[in-house]
N, C-alpha and C positions, 0 to 999 in steps of 0.2 A: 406507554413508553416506560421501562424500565433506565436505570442507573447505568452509570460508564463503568466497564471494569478493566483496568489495566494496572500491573503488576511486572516487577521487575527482579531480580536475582542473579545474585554471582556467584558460578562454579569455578571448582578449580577438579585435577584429573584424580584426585582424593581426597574422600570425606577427611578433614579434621579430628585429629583424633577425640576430641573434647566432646562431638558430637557422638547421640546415639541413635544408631540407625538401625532397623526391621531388616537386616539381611539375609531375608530369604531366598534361600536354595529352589526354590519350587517356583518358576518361569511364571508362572500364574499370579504370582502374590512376590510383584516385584514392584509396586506403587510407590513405594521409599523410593529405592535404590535405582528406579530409572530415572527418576528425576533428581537426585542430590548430589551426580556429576559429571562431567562434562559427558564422558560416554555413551553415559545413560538420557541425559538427554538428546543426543546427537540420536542415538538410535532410534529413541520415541521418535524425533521429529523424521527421519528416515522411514519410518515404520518396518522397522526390521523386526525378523522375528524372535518371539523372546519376552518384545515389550509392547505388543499391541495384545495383549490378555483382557484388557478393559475395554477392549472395540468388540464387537460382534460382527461387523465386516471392514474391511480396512482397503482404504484408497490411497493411490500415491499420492504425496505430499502437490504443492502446486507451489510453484518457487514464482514469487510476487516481484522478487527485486534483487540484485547479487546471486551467486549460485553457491549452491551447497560444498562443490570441492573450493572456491576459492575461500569461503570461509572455514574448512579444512587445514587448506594452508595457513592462512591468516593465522591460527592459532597453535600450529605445530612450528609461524615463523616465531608469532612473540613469546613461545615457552623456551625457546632455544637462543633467541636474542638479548632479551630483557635481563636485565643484571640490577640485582636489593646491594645495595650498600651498609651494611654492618656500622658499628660503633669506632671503629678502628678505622673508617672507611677503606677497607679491601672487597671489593665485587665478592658477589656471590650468583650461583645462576639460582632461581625461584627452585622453591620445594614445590613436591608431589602435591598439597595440600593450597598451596596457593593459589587467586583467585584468578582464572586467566578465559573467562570468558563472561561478559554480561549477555544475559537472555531475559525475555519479557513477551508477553501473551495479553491480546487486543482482543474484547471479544464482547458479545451482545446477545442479547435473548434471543431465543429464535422466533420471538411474538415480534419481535423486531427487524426483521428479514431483509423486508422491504427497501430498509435505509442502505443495507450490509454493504454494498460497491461503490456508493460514494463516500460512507465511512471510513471504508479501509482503505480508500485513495489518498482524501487527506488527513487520518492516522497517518500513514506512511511519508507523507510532506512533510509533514509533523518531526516523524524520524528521523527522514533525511538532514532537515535544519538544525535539528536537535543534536547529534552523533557526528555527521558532515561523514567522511570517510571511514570511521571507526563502523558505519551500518553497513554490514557485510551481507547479511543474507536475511530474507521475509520470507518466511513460507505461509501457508495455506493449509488448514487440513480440511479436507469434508466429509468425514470421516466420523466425528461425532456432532452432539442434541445441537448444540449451539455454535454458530457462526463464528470464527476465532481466526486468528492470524500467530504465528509465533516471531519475534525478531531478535537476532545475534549482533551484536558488538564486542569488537578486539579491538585492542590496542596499539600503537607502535613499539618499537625497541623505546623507543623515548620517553613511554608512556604510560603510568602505575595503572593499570587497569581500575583500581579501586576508587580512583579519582574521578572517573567517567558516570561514577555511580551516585546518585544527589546526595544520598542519608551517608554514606562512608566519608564523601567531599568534602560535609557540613562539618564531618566530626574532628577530620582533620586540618581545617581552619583551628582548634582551639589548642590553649596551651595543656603542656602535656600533664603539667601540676592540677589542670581542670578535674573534677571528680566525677566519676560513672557517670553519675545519675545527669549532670550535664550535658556528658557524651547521646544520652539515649534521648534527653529531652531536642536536642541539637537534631538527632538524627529523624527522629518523628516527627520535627517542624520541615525540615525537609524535603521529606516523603511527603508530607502535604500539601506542600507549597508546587513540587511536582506532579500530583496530579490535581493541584487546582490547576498548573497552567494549562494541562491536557484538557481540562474539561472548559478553560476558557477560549483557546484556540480552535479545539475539534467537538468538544460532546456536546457544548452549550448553542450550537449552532444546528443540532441534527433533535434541540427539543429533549437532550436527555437530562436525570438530576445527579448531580453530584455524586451524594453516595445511595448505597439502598439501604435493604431492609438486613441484608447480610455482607457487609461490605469486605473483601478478604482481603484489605489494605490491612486490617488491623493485625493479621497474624505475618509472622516472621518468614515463614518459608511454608511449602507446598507441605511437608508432614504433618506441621503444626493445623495447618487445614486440616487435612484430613482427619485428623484425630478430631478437635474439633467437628465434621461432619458424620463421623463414628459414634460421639457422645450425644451429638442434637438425633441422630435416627435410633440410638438406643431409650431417650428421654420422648420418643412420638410413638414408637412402639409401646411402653411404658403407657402413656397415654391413650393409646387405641385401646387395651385393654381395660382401663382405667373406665372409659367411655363404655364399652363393652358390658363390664359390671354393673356402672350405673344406670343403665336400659334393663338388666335383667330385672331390678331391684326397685327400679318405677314401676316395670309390670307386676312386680308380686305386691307394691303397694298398691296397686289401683286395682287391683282382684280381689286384696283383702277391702278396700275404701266400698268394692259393689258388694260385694255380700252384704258390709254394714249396710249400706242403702236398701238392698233387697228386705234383711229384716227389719229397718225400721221403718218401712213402709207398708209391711205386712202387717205390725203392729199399729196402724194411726187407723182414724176413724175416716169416716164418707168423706167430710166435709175437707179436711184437711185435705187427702188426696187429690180433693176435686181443683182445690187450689192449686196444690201443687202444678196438679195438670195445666192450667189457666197459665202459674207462671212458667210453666215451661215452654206452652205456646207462645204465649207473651215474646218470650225470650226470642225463640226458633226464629218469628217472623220481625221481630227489631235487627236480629243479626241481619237476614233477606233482604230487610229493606236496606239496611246500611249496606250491605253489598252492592245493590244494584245502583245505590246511590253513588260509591265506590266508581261502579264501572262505568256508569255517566257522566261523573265526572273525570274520568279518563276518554271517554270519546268525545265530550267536548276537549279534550286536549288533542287529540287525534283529527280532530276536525277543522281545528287551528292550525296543528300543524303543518297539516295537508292544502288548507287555503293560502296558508304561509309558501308552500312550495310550490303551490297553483301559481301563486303571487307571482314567485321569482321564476318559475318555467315563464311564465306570459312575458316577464322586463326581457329575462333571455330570449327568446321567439321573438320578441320584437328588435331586439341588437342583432341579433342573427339574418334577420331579415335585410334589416339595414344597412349591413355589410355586406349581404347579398348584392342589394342593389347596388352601393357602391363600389365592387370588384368586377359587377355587369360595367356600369358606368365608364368605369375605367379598360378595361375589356375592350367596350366598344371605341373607346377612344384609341386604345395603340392598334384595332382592326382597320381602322381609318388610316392612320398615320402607315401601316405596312401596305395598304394598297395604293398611297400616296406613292410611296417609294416605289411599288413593284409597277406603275405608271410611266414613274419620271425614269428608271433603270430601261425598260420596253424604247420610250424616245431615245436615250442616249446609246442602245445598242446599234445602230447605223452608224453612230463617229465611230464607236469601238471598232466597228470592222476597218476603218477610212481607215484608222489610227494606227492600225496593225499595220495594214499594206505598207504605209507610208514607211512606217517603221525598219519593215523586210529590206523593202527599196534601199532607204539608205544605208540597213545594216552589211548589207552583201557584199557594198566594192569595199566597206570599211571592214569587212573581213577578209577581203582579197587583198587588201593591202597591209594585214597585220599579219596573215599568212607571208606575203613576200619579204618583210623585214625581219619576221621570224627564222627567214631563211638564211636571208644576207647577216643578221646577227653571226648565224652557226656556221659560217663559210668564216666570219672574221674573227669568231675563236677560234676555230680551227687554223686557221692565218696564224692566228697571234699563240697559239700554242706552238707549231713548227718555230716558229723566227726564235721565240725561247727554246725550245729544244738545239737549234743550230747556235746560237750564241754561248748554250751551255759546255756544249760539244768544242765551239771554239777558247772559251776559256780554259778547258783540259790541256788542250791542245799548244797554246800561252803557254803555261803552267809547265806541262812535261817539257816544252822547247827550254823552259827559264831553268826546270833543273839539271836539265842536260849540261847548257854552256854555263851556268854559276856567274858568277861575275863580268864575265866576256860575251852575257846575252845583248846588250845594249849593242857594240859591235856588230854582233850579227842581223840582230832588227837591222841597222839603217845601211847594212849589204846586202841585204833580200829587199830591202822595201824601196831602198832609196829615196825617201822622204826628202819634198825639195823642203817643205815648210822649215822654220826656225826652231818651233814647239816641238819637241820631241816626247814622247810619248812615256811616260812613266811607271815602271812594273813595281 
């Protein structure tokens, strides 16, 4: 198990002028400049052409969570939204150079594979809890050596992007009278403290360590890497050579070390030589036996071993067995209980049929009688629909009589009607 590596940084849609960038012209040798802004890294992560020069075959990207245009938007809203306030306090809309994207890369040895899809599930939980809505988009690449995830976060109109970010957060908690070197030591504590909490929530659970042996937490941005990996492969080359020399230079000493031997043993007498001889048999067969002593006592370890695993196959074979028998056990007991039931269901299929009949029987007239009410219903709205339409018809009828005669309609009612009653009728 190798080390967790996760790493964080913020673009803005132009490098700072303060910084100095490798802007090469030649699509090939664009390692700076596709990654130091926003662009450029949109593109890598797109894999557009241009900035996949460092892949040798290139796969579309694999979007984990959020989508590529909404994080698009996301960041063409908060560069047009978001307003810095000046010393005068009058708005200002962000410069070209201002930070308007946080992005960060999840990723793992490829000796590490194995763990890779439950890693990057909760990494991503991780995210999600971390950012809340500000995680806009996860991609995937598979594309290159090692297992990797890339993730984006924006900001709201409400929301200084730089704030989002632990080491920038840290620095602006401190008073402004505070000096650099606070600011950096502030910012470093930080950064540490965020990916201890990574490594205590997500790596520390999947068996990884903290840091390794090359940990790119300590460099500032992805250049500063690289350069960095530019001077350790010019100092191994360096070094292969180096190795290279020193093999030539043992062989020419141990050519000139046999001659000396050849002559001064052409020079000794009988006796000496004959010794020599003795100890060098001597020698030849103490090394032999210490070998073979060697490899017996490595098959006695092999032999342990193997009775060790003899050991734990037999405990297993006999658990296995065990459970065998009690899944039989149990087996045969629910084959009982189903043929129990499929006995007492056989006896009760004679009511089921009684039960049906019966059933029909009474349902029939009490469907002939919900048929006829159904009927007589629809005869009595249709009833009570006319008697409203004629009563509507006679209220018009009122009505135009009442505006004909105006005041003189009461007259005329009780010489058409002749109402003996006392009550007279009211318009």
């Amino acid at each position: 198990m190798k080390s967790q590596f996760m790493h964080v940084e913020l673009y803005s849609r132009e490098e700072p002028a303060k910084k100095t960038i490798n802007k090469s012209k030649n699509l090939n040798h664009q390692s700076d400049v596709r990654t130091t802004t926003v662009g450029g890294v949109l593109s890598e992560m797109k894999r557009e052409e241009g900035f996949t020069s460092h892949l040798e075959q290139v796969n579309a990207p694999q979007v984990l969570y959020g989508s590529i245009d909404a994080l698009e938007r996301s960041i063409e809203r908060y560069e047009a939204e978001y307003k810095t306030t000046d010393k005068n306090g009058k708005e200002k809309k962000l410069r070209k150079d201002a930070c308007i994207l946080l992005a960060g890369v999840v990723s793992l040895d490829r000796a590490d594979e194995e763990i890779w899809d439950e890693y990057k599930t909760k990494s991503i939980e991780y995210l999600k809890n971390k950012y809340g809505e500000n995680l806009k988009c996860v991609v995937e690449h598979t594309d290159e050596t090692n297992p990797h995830f890339h993730f984006y976060v924006v900001g709201n109109k409400d929301q200084d992007l730089n704030l989002l970010h632990d080491g920038k957060l840290a620095v602006s908690k401190l008073a402004k009278e505070d000096k650099k070197k606070l600011h950096q030591t502030a910012y470093t504590e930080a950064m540490i403290k965020f990916q201890d909490d990574f490594y205590t929530k997500v790596s520390n659970k999947f068996g990884l360590s903290r840091t390794g042996e090359e940990p790119r937490e300590r460099y500032k941005s992805r250049p500063d890497y690289l350069r960095f990996k530019k001077r350790q492969e010019t100092a191994l080359n360096i070094l292969a050579n180096l190795e290279e020399f020193e093999k030539k230079e043992l062989k020419k000493a141990k050519q000139a070390g046999f001659n000396v031997g050849i002559k001064n043993f052409d020079e000794t007498n009988f006796f000496r030589k004959l010794d020599w001889r003795v100890k060098r048999i001597k020698k030849e067969k103490d090394d032999e036996i210490k070998k073979l002593s060697d490899e017996n006592d490595n098959l006695n370890i092999d032999k342990s071993n193997l009775q060790h695993e003899l050991d734990m196959s037999k405990i297993e074979l006999s658990d296995a067995y065990s459970q065998r028998n009690e899944a039989s056990r149990k087996n045969s007991v629910y084959i009982d209980k189903v043929n129990a039931l499929k006995k007492e269901n056989k006896l009760l299929l004679p009511y089921k049929d009684k039960f049906d009949l019966k059933l029909q029987q009474e349902k029939e007239p009490l469907q002939a009688e919900v048929k006829e009410l159904t009927s007589e219903n629809t005869n009595l709205k249709n009833e009570n629909s006319e008697l409203k339409k004629e009563n509507l018809d006679f209220k018009e009828f009122i009505l135009g009589v009442k505006n004909h005669y105006g005041s003189k309609f009461q007259e005329w009612y009780e010489e058409v009607f002749n109402p003996k009653t006392k009550t007279k009728p009211k318009f």
